[in-house]
LUMGULO-756394 format. One record per residue (C-alpha): chain; x negated, y, z negated; residue in one letter; residue number from 1. Coordinates in pm, 1 decimal, m for minus. Layout:
<sites>
SITE,chain,xx,yy,zz,res,n
SITE,A,X,Y,Z,A,NUM
...
</sites>
This chain:
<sites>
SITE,chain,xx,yy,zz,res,n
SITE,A,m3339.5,m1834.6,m1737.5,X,1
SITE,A,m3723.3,m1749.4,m1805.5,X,2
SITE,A,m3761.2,m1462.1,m2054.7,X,3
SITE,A,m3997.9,m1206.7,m1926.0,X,4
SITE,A,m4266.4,m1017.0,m2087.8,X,5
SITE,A,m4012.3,m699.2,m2039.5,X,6
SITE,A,m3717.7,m907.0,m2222.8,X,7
SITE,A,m3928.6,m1003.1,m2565.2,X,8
SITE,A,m3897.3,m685.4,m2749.0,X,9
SITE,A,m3562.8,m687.7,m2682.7,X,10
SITE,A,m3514.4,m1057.2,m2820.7,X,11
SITE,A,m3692.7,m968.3,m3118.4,X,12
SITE,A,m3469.6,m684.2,m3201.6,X,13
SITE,A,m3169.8,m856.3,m3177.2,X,14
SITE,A,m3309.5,m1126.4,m3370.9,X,15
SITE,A,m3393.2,m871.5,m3659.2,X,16
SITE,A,m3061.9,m747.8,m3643.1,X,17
SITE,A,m2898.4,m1073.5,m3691.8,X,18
SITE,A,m3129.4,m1161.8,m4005.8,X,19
SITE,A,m3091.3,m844.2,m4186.5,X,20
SITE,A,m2737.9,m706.3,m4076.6,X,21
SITE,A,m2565.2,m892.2,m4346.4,X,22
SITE,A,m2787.3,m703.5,m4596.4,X,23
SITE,A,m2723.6,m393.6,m4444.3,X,24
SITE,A,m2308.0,m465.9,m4461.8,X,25
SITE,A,m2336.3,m500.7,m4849.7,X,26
SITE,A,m2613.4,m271.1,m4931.7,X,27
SITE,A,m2330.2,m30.9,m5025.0,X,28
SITE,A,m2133.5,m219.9,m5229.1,X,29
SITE,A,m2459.6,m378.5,m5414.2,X,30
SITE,A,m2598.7,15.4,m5494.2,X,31
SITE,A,m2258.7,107.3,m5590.0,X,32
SITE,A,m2234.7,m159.5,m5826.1,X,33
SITE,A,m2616.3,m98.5,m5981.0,X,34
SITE,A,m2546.3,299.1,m6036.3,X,35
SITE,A,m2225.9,264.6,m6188.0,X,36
SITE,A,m2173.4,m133.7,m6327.2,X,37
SITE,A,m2574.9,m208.0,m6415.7,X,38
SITE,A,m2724.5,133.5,m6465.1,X,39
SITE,A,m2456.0,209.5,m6720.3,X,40
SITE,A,m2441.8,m112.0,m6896.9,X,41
SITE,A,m2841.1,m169.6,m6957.3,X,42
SITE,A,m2870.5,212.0,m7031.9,X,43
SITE,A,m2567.2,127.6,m7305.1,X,44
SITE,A,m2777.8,m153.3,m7459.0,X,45
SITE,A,m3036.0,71.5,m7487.1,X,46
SITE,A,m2899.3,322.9,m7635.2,X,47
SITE,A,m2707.5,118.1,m7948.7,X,48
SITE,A,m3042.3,51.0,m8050.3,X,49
SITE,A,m3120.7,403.9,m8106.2,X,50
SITE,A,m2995.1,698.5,m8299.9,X,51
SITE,A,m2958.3,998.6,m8120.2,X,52
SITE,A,m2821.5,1383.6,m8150.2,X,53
SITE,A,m2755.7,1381.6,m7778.7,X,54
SITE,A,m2905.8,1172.5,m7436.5,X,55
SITE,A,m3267.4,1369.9,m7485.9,X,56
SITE,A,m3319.8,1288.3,m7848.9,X,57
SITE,A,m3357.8,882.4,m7950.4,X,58
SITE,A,m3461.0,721.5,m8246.3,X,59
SITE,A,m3515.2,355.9,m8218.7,X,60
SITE,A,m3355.9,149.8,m8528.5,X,61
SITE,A,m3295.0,m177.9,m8396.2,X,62
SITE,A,m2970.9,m282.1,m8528.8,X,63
SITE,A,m2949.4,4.7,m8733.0,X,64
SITE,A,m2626.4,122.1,m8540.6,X,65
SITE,A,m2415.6,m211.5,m8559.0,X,66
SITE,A,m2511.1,m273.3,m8975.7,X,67
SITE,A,m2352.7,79.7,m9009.9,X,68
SITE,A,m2061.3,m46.1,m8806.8,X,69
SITE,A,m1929.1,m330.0,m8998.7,X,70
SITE,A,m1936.0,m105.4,m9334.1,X,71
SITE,A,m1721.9,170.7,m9133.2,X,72
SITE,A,m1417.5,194.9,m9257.3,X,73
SITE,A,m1328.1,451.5,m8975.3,X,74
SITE,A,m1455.9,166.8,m8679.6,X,75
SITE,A,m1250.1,m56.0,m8874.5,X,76
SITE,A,m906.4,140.6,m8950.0,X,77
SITE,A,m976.9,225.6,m8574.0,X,78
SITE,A,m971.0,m144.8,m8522.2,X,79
SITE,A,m639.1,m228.1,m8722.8,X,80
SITE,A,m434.5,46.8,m8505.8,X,81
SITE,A,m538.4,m94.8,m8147.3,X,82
SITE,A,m470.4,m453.1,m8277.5,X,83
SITE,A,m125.8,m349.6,m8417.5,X,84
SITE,A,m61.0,m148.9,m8130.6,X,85
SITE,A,m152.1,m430.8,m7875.3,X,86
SITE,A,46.9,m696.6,m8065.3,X,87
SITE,A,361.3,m505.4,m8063.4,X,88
SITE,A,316.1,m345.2,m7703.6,X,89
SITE,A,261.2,m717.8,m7582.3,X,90
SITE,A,583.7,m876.2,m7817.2,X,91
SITE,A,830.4,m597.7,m7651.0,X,92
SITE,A,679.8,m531.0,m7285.3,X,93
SITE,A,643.5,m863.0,m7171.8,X,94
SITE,A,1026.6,m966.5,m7291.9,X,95
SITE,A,1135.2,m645.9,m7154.8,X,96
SITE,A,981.8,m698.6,m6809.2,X,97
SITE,A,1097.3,m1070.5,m6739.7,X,98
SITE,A,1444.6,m927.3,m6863.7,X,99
SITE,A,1425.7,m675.1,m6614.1,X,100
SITE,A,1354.3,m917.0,m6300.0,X,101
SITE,A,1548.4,m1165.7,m6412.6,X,102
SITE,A,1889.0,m910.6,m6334.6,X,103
SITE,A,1701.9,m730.0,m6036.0,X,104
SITE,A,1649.3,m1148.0,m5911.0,X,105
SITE,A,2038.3,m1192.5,m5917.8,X,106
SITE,A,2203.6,m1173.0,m5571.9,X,107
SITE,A,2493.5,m1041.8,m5745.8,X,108
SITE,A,2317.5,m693.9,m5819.1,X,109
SITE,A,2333.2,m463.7,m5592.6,X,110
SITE,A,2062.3,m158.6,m5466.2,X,111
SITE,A,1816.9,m399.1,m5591.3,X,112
SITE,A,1556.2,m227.5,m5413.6,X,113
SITE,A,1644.2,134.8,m5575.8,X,114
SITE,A,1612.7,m8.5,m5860.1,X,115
SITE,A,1314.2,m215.1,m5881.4,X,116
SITE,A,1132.8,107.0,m5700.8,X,117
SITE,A,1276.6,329.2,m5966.2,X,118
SITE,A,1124.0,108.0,m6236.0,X,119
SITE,A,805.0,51.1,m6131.5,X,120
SITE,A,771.2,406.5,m5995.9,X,121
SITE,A,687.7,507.4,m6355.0,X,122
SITE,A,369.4,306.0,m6312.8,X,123
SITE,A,255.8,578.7,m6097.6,X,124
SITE,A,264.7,849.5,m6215.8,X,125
SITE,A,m55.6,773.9,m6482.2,X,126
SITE,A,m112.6,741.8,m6863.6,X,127
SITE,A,m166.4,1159.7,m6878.4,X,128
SITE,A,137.2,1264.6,m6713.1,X,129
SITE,A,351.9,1036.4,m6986.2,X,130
SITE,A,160.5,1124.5,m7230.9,X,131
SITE,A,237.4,1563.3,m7165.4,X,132
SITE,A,614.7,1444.8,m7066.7,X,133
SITE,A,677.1,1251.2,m7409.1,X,134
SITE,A,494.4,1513.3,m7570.3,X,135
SITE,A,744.2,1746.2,m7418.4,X,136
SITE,A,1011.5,1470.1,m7500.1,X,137
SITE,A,930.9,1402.6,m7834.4,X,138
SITE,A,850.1,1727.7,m7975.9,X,139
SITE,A,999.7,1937.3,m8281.5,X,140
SITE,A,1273.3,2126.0,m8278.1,X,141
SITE,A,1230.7,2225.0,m7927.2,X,142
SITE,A,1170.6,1851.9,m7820.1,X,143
SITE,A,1432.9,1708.6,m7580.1,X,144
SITE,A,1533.7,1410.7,m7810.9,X,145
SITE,A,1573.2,1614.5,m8149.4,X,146
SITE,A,1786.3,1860.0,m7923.4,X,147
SITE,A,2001.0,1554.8,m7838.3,X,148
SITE,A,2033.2,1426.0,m8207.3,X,149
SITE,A,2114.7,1794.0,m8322.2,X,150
SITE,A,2424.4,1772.7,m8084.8,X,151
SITE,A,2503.9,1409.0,m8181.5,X,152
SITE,A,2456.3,1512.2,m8547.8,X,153
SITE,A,2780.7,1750.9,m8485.5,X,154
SITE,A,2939.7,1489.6,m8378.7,X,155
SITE,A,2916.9,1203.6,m8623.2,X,156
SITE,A,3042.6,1211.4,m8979.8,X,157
SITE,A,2967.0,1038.6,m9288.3,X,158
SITE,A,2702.8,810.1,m9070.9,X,159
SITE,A,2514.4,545.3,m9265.1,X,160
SITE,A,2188.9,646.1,m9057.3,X,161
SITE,A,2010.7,884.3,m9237.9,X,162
SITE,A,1867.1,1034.6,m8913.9,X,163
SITE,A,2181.7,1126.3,m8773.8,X,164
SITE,A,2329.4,1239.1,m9054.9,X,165
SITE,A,2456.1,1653.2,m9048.0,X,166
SITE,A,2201.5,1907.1,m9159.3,X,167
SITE,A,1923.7,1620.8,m9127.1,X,168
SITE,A,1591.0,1759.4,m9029.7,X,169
SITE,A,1411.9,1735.8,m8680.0,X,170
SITE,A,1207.6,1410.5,m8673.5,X,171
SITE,A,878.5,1427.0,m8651.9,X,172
SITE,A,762.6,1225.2,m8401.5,X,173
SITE,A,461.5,1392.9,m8354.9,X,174
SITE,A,365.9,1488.2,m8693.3,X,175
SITE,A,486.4,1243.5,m8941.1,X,176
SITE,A,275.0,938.1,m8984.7,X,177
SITE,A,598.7,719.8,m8975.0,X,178
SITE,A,685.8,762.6,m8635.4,X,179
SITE,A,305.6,803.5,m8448.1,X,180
SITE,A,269.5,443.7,m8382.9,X,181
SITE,A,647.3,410.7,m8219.8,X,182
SITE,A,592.1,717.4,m8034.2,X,183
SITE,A,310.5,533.5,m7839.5,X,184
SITE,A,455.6,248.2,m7799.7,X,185
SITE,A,798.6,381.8,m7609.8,X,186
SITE,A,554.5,658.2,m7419.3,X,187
SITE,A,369.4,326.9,m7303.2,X,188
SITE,A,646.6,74.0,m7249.8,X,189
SITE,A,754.7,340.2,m6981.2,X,190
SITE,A,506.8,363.2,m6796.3,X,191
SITE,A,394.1,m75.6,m6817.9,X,192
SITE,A,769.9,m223.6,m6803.8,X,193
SITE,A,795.0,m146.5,m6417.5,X,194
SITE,A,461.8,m312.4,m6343.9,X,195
SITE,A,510.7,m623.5,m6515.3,X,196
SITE,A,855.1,m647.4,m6362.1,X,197
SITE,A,725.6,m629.4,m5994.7,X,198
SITE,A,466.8,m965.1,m6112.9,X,199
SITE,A,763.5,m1125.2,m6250.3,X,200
SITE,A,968.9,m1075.7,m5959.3,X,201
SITE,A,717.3,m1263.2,m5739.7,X,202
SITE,A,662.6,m1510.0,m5970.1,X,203
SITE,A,1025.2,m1575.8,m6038.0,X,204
SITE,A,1103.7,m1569.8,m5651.7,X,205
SITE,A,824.5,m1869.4,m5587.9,X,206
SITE,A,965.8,m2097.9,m5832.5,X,207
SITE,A,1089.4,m2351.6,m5628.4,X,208
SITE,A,1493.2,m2412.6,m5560.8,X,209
SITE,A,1520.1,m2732.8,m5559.7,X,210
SITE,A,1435.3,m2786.5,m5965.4,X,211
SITE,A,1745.8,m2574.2,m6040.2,X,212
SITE,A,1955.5,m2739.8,m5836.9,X,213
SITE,A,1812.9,m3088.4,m5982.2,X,214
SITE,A,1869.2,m2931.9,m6286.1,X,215
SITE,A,2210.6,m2838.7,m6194.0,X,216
SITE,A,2276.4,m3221.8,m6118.9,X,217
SITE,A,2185.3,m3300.3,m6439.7,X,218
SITE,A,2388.2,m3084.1,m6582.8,X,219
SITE,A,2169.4,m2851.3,m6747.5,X,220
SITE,A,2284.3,m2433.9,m6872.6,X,221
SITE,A,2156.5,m2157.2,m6835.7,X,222
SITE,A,1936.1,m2173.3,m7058.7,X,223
SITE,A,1739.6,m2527.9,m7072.1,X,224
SITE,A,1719.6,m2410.1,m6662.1,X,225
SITE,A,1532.9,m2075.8,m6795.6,X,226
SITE,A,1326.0,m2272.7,m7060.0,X,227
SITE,A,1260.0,m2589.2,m6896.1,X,228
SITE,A,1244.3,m2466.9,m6522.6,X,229
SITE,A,1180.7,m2093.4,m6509.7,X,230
SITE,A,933.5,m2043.1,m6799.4,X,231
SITE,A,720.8,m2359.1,m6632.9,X,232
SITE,A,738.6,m2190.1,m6268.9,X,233
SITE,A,591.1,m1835.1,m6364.1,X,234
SITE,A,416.4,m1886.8,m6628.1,X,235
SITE,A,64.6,m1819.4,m6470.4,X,236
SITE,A,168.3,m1484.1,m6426.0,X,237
SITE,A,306.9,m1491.0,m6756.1,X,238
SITE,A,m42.4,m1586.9,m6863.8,X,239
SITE,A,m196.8,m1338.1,m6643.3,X,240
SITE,A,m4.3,m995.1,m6789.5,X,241
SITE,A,m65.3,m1111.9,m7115.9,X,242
SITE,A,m441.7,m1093.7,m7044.1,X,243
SITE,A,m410.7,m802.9,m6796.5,X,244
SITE,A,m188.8,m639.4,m7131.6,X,245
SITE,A,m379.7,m728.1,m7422.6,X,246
SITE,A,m730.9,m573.8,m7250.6,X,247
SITE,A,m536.1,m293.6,m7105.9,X,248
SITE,A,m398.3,m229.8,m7499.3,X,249
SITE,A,m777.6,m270.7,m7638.5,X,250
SITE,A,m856.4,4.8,m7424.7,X,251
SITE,A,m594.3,240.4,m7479.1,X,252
SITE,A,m737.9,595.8,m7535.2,X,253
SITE,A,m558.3,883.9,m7295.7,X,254
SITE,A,m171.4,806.0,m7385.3,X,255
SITE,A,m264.9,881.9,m7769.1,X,256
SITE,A,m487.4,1129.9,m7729.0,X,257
SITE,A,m320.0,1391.0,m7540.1,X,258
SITE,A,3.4,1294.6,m7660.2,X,259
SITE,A,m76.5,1385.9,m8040.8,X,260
SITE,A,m390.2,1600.8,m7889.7,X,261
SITE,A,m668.3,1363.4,m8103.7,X,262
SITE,A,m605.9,1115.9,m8354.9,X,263
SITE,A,m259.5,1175.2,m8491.9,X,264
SITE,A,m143.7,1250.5,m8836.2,X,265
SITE,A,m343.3,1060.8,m9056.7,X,266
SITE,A,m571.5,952.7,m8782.2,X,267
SITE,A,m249.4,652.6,m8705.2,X,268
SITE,A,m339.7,726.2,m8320.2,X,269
SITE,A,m674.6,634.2,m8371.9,X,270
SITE,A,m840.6,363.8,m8146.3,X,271
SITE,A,m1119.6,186.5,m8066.2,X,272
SITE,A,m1165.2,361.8,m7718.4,X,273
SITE,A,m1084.5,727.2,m7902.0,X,274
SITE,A,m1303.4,664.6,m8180.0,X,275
SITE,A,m1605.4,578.1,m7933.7,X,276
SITE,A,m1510.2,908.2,m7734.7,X,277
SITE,A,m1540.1,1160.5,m8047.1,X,278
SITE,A,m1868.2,973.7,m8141.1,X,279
SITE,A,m2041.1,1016.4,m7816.0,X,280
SITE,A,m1877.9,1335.1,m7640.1,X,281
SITE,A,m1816.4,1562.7,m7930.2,X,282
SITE,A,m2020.2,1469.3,m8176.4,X,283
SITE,A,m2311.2,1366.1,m7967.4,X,284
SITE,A,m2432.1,1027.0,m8120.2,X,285
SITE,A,m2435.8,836.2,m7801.8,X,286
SITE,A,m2627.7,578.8,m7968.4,X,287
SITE,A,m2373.2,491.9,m8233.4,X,288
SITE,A,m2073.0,530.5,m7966.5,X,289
SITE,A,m2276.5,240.3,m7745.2,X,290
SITE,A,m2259.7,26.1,m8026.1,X,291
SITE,A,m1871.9,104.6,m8043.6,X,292
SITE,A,m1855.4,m30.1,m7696.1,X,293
SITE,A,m2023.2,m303.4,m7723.2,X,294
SITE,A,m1816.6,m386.4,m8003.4,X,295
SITE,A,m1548.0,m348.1,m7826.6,X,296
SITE,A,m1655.6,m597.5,m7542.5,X,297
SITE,A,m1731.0,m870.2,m7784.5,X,298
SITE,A,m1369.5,m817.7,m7899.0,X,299
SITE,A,m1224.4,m828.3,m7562.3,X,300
SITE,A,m1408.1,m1113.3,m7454.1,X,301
SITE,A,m1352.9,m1294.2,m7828.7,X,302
SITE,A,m934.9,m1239.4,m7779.7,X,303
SITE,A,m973.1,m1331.1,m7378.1,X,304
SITE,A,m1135.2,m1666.1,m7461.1,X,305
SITE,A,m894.1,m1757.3,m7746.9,X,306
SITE,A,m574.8,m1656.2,m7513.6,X,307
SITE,A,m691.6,m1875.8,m7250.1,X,308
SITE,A,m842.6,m2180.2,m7484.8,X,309
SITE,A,m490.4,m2173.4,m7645.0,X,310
SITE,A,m339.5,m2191.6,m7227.7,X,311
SITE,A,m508.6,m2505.8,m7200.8,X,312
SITE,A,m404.4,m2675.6,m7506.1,X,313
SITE,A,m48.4,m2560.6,m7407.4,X,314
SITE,A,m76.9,m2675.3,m7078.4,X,315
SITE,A,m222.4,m3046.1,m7188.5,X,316
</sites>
């Protein structure tokens, strides 16, 4: 069919719509992704070079911000909390979670599916609304679980535990330096066991059958089948929620911080994440904070490299 002289603008527009549509399909994602990925991080890096009493008044001094860093002994107490608290959060969640969907996995149980929704729904509810419920939970005398001991106290008699002994005092979850760093940790194993359960689930429901019965043939327990068959099949995920974890722990900032309302007796709530927020937001040096951050991303990446150098040796 001839194209006529009536017919060419028309070609040509459909031609320039096939050439630049794809442009036009990920134009938002690409601006997105420039205002609130690239914008922030460049204007970051600019900023740790600086000292400033707020975003209208910079300084330059070079590295200025990161010499003062490593002599910190707040950065660096900051540090040692989010480390211990990662470790430990890590050691007890992910144990806790394959525990979890290794009984939900039985065919035995029954309600399976109330169950593993009523788990996991804790997930959902966010790290703010545990944090005001265990602060609720957790607090003085009026706090739900020292109301409990108080009636348990009644009940038991010449106990070995000094906690539950009668007449004991209301623990201070809240206020003595003792108890800040397991108060965070059972506020955030509630709301993380759920979701690593629902991972471990699918990862436990792909390992293939037929190695447990071959295992069964050659006469292999209950546990070589866990160790040598199950541990094998999931763990990538295994892998995977230890990553997912240990960032997610690195990171940790609204669970403390509205559960003790700031940094805790004896600043033992005090992370990396918190200590970066009350540099920037409330005292205003948004230069120093940046540094913080970037700190904080050569850490992450620093513990993310290791964990996964140390998969491959494992895995060869």
């Amino acid at each position: 069919m001839a194209i006529t002289e009536s017919s060419r603008p028309r070609q040509r527009l459909w031609a320039t719509q096939a050439r630049f549509s794809p442009y036009l399909f990920v134009a938002p994602f690409v601006l997105l992704f420039a205002c609130f990925m690239v914008y922030p991080l460049l204007r970051s890096l600019f900023l740790s070079v600086h000292k400033s009493a707020g975003p209208d008044e910079l300084e330059y001094i070079g590295a200025g911000n990161f010499a003062f860093l490593i002599r910190d002994r707040m950065f660096w107490w900051a540090v040692l909390n989010t480390l211990t608290f990662a470790f430990l959060f890590l050691a007890i969640q992910i144990p806790c979670s394959l525990l979890l969907a290794v009984i939900l996995n039985n065919p035995r149980v029954r309600f399976k599916n109330a169950f593993r929704f009523a788990f996991f729904s804790t997930h959902l509810v966010g790290s703010v609304f545990v944090a005001v419920m265990f602060n609720i939970l957790l607090g003085g005398r009026t706090g739900v679980v020292n109301q409990a001991l108080a009636r348990i106290r009644g009940w038991v008699v010449g106990t070995p535990l000094e906690f539950l002994a009668p007449g004991a005092e209301p623990i201070g979850f809240l206020t003595d330096p003792n108890w800040t760093m397991p108060a965070i940790l059972v506020a955030a194993l509630y709301l993380s066991v759920g979701y690593g359960m629902v991972y471990f689930l699918a990862a436990l429901q792909a390992v293939d059958r037929e190695l447990y019965e071959a295992a069964d043939v050659d006469g292999a327990s209950r546990i070589q089948k866990f160790w040598h068959v199950t541990i094998p099949g999931i763990k990538p995920v295994l892998v995977f929620l230890t990553l997912i974890g240990m960032i997610g722990s690195l990171q940790l900032f609204e669970l403390p911080y509205v559960l003790f309302g700031g940094s805790g007796p004896n600043s033992r709530a005090l992370t990396i994440v918190m200590y970066l927020f009350g540099n920037g937001f409330e005292q205003g040096n948004l230069g120093y904070a940046s540094a913080v951050g970037w700190a904080l991303v050569v850490l992450v990446a620093a513990l993310s490299i290791i964990q996964l150098r140390l998969r491959r040796v494992t895995a060869g």
